[in-house]
SEMI-781404 format. One line per 10 residues: number of its first residue (from 1); their letters; for each residue x, y, z of C-alpha. Coordinates in nm, 2 decimals. Layout:
N
NUM	A	X:Y:Z | ... .
***
This chain:
370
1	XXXXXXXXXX	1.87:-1.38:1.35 | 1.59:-1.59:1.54 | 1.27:-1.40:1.51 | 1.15:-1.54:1.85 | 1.48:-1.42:2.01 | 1.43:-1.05:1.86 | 1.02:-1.07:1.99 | 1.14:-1.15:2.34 | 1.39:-0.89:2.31 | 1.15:-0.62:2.21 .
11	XXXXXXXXXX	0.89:-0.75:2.50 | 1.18:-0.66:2.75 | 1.20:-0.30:2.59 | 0.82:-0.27:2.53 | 0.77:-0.36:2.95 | 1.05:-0.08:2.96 | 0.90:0.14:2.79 | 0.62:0.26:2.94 | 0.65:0.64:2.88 | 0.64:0.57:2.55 .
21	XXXXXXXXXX	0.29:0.39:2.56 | 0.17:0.60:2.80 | 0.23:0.90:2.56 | 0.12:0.70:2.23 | -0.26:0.64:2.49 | -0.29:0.99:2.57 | -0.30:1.12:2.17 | -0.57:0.85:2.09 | -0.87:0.89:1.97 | -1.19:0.66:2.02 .
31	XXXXXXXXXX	-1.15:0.33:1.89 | -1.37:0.22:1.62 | -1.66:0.02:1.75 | -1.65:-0.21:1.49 | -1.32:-0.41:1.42 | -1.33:-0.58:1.06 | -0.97:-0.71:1.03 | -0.73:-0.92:1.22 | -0.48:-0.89:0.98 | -0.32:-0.60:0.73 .
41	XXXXXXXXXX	-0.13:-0.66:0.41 | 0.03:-0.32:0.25 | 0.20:-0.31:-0.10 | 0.40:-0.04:-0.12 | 0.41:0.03:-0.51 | 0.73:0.23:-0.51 | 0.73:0.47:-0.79 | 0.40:0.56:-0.86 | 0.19:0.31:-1.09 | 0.06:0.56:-1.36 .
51	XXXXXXXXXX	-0.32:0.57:-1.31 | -0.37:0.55:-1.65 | -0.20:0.20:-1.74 | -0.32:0.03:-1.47 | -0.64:0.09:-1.27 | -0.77:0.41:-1.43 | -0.74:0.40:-1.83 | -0.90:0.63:-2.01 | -0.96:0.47:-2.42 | -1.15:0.82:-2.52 .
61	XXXXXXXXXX	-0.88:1.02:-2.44 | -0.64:1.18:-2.71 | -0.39:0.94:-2.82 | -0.07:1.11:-2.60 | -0.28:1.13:-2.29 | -0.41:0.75:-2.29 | -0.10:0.61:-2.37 | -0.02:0.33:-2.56 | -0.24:0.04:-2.35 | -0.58:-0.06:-2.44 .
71	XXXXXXXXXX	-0.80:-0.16:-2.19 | -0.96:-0.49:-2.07 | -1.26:-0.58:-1.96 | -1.24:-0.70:-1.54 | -1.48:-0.97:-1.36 | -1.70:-0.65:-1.26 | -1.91:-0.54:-1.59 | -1.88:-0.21:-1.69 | -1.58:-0.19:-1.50 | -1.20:-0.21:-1.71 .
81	XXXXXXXXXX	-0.81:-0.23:-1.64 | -0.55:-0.15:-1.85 | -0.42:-0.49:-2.05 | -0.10:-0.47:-1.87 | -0.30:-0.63:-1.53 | -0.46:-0.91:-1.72 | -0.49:-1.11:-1.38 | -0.59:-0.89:-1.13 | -0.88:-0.80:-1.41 | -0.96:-1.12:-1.36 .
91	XXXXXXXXXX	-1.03:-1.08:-1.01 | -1.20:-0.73:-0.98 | -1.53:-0.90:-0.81 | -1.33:-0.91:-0.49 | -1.13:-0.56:-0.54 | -1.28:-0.17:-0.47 | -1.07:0.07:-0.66 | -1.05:0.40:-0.51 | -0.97:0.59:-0.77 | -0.92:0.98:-0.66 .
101	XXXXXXXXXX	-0.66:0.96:-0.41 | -0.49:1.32:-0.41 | -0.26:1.53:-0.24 | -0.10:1.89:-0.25 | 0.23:1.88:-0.12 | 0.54:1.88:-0.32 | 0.54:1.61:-0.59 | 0.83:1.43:-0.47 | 0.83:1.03:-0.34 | 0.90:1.11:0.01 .
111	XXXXXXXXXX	0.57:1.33:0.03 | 0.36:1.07:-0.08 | 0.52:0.80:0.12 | 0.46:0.96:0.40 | 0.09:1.03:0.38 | -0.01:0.72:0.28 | 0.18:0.52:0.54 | 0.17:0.75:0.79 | -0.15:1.01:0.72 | 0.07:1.32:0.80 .
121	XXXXXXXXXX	0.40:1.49:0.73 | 0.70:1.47:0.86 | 0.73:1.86:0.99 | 0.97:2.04:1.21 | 1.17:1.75:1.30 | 0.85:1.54:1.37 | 0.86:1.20:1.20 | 0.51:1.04:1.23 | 0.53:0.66:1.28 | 0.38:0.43:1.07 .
131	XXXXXXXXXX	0.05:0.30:1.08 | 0.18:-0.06:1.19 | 0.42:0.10:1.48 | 0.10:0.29:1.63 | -0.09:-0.06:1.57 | 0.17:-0.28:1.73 | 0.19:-0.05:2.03 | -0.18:0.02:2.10 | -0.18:-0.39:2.06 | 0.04:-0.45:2.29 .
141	XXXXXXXXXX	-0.12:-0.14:2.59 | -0.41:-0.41:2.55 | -0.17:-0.71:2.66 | -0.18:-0.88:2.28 | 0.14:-0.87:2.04 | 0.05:-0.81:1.66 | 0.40:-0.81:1.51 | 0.48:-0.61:1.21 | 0.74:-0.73:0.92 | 0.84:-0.51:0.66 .
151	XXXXXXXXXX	0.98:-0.69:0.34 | 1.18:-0.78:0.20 | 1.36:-0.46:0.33 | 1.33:-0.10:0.41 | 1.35:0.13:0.12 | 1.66:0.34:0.04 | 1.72:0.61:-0.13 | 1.38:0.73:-0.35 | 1.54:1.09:-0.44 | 1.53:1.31:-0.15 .
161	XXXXXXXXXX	1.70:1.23:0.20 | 1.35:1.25:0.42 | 1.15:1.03:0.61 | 0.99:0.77:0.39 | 0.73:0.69:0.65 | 0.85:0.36:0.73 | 0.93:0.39:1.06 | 0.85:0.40:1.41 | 0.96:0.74:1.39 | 0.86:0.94:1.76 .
171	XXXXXXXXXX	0.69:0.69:1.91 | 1.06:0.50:1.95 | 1.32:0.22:1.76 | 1.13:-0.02:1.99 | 0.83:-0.03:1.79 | 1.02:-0.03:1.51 | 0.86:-0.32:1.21 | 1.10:-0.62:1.20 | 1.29:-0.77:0.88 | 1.29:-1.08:1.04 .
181	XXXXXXXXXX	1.03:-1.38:0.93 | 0.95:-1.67:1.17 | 1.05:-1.98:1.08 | 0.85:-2.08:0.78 | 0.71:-2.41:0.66 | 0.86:-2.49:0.27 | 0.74:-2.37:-0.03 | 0.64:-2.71:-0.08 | 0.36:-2.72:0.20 | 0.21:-2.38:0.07 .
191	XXXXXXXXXX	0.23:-2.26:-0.29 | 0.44:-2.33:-0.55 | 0.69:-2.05:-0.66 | 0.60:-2.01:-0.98 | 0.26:-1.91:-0.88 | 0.40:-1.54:-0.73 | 0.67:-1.54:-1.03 | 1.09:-1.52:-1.03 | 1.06:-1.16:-0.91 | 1.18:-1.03:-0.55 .
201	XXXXXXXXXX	0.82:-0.89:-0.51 | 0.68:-1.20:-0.59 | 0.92:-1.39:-0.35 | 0.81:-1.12:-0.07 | 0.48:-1.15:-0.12 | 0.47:-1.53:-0.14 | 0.63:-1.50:0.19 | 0.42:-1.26:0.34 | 0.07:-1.50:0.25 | 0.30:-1.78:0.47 .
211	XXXXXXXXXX	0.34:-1.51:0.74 | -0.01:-1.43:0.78 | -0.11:-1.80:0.73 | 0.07:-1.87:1.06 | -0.12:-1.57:1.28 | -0.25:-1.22:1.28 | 0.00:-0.97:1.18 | 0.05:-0.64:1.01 | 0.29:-0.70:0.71 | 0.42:-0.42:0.45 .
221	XXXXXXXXXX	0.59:-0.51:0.11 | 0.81:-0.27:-0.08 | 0.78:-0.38:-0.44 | 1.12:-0.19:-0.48 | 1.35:-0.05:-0.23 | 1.47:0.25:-0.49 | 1.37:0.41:-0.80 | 1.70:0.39:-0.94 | 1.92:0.15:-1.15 | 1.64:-0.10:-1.18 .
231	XXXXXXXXXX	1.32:-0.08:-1.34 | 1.02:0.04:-1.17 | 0.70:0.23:-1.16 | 0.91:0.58:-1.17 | 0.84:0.59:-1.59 | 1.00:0.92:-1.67 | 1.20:0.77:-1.98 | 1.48:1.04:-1.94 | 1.75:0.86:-2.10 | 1.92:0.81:-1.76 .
241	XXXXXXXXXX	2.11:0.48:-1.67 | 1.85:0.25:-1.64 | 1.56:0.49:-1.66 | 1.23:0.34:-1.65 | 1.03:0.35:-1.95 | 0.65:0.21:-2.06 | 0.84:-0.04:-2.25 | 0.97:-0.15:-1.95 | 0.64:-0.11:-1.72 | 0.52:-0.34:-1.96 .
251	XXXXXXXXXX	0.73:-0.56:-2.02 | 0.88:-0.60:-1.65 | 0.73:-0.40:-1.38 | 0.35:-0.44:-1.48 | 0.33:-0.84:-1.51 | 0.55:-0.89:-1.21 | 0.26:-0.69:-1.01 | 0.00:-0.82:-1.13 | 0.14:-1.21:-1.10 | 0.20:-1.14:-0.72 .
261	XXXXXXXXXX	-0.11:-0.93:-0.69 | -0.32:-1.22:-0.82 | -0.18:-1.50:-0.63 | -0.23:-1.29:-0.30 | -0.56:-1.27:-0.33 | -0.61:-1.61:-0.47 | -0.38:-1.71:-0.17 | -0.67:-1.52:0.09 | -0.92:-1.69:-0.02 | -0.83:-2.02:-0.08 .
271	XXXXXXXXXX	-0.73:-2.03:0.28 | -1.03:-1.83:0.44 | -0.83:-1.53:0.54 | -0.97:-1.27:0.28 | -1.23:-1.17:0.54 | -1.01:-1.09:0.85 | -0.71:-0.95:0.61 | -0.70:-0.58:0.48 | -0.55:-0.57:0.19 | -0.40:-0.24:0.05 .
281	XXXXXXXXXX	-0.22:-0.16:-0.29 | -0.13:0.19:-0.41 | 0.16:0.40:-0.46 | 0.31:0.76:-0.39 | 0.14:0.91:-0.67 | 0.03:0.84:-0.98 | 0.19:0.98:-1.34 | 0.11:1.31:-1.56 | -0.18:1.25:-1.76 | -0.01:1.38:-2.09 .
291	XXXXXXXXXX	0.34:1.20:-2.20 | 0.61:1.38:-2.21 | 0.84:1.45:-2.50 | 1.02:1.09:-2.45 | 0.71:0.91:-2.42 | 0.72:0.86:-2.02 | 0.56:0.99:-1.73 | 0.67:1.22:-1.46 | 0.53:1.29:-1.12 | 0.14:1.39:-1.08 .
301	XXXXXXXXXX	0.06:1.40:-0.72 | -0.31:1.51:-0.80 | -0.52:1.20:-0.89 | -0.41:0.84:-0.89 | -0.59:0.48:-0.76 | -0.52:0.26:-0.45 | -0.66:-0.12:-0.48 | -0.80:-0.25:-0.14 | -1.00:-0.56:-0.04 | -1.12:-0.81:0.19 .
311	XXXXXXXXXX	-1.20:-0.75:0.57 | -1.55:-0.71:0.49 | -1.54:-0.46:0.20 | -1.76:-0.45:-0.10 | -1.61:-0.59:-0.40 | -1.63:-0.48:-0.76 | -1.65:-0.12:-0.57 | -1.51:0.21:-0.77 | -1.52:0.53:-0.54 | -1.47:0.84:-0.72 .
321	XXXXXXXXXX	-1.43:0.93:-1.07 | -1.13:1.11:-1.21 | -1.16:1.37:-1.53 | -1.19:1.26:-1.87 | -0.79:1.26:-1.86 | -0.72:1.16:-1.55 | -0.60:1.42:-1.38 | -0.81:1.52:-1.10 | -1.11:1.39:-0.92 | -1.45:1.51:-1.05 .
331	XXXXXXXXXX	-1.61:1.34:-0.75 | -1.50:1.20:-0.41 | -1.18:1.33:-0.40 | -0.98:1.14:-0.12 | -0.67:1.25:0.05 | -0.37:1.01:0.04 | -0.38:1.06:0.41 | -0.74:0.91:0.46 | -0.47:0.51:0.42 | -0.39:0.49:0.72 .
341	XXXXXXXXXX	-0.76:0.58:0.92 | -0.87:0.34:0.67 | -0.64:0.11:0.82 | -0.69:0.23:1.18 | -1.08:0.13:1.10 | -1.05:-0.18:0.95 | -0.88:-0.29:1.24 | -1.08:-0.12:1.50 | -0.74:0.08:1.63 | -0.74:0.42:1.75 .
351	XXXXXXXXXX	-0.68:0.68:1.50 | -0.39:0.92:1.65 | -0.52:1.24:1.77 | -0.30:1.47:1.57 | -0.51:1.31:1.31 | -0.86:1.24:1.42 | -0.99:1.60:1.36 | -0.80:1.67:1.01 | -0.99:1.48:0.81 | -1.36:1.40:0.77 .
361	XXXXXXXXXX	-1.45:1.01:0.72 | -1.61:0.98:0.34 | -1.95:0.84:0.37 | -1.85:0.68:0.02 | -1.54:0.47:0.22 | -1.80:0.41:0.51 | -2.09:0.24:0.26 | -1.76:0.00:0.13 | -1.83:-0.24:0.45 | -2.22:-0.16:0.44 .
***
């Protein structure tokens, strides 16, 4: 399909569909003053990176909490990583890890999906759009088109037959994100393959540096479009057909991250972009602190790090502190749903009003761009 065929399509609906932007202006709340980012860059971690082996490790914990990973020291002293992210330790100087994203619903994929790409529930048949529909359309009420891709796919099933908060949802199909890249320029002419790695997320992400290369966009990347019959973040070790274990985190899921992860940000900055791109990592949730009895993790909704950078932010940053286990915040908890307004800020965007009032701004997020 010819991406420039399905914009100009969409441009005929958008004109037509002016009851639609007239009701996403009239739930809008003032727009951020200050405008940081030109450009958004989501990784959707699908399956919930435990906390502990990757971002958050805790080497003074008892032996069944900590896990089996060591950790490394990062670029930032006094600041570490778990071994498995070797890489992106590498490159903490230009990271802020926030480290006490929470939330209380049910501990399920959907729940989490939804707050963090979204910043609400999906409630009595309400499905909230996603941050880069309400993005797009505000956009495009100003007379400027900032497409949004989604890749390489939407996700399918995660467990539970909800929205996944990947949609448009009620602001309309019209302004729903697109599958379909531009034309591209060969690998050759931007980075070699190997550089993002063999994997599908590396391939997605490699394209999505290309995408934002050629002009401003908002892109999201689902590092897997299920948590079944493959390996992913989803470590429960339950003995199921191709149940993820840390074995396979490890050997797998883990470096396949943390190949694409680096090369992204390398890729921003060798081309100038880190400063006008937002760049947001983090999954639904993060793991239980303690192993369970086959030596996985299960869902733990309570505590668990996103990874974001660029668009003026303060690198080498940690916000919040998490118990000596990992389990909960001891200090600036944040709310999974405070993504998306961070989002909204970066970009200047106006932050929906069925949101604007539920949640206070941190002062700790705020001094990030200080």
């Amino acid at each position: 399909m010819d991406w420039h065929a399905t914009w100009t399509r969409r441009r005929f609906l958008k004109v037509s569909a002016g009851a639609v932007l007239a009701g996403s202006a009239s739930t809008a709340a003032q727009t951020d003053p200050r405008p940081r980012a030109t450009r958004v860059l989501f990784l959707n971690l699908v399956g919930g990176p435990s906390q502990l082996d990757t971002f958050d490790p805790k080497p003074e914990a008892p032996v069944d909490v900590r896990g089996p990973f060591r950790p490394i020291a990062t670029s930032v002293p006094g600041l570490f990583l778990s071994e498995l992210l070797p890489r992106t330790a590498r490159l903490a100087h230009h990271l802020a890890f926030l480290r006490t994203l929470h939330h209380d619903a049910a501990p399920i994929h959907e729940t989490g999906q939804q707050l963090t790409q979204t910043g609400r529930l999906a409630l009595n048949d309400e499905v909230p759009p996603n941050w880069s529909s309400v993005v797009a359309a505000q956009a495009y009420a100003t007379g400027r088109e900032l497409p949004s891709f989604l890749l390489p796919g939407p996700l399918r099933n995660t467990g539970v037959l909800i929205s996944q908060g990947q949609t448009a949802g009620d602001l309309g199909a019209v302004w729903e994100p697109t599958t379909v890249l531009p034309a591209l320029p060969p690998w050759s002419t931007l980075e070699v393959e190997s550089r993002f790695g063999p994997s599908a997320f590396g391939q997605a992400c490699a394209a999505a540096l290309a995408v934002l290369e050629r002009r401003p966009a908002l892109v999201t990347v689902n590092m897997f479009d299920t948590v079944f019959d493959q390996p992913t973040w989803d470590c429960h070790a339950d003995g199921a057909a191709l149940a993820t274990t840390l074995a396979d985190v490890q050997r797998e899921v883990a470096p396949a991250f943390d190949q694409a992860f680096a090369a992204l940000v390398e890729g921003l900055v060798d081309r100038g972009l880190w400063e006008e791109t937002l760049l947001v990592a983090t999954g639904e949730f993060g793991r239980t602190p303690r192993l369970n009895r086959r030596g996985g993790r299960d869902h733990w909704p309570h505590a668990w790090t996103a990874v974001v950078g660029g668009a003026g932010l303060a690198g080498g940053a940690v916000v919040g502190r998490t118990d000596s286990q990992g389990a909960y915040p001891e200090t600036d908890a944040l709310p999974a749903a405070l993504l998306p307004s961070l989002i909204y800020r970066a970009l200047g965007a106006q932050v929906p009003r069925a949101r604007a009032n539920e949640l206070e701004w941190p002062a700790t997020l705020e001094k990030l761009w200080a």
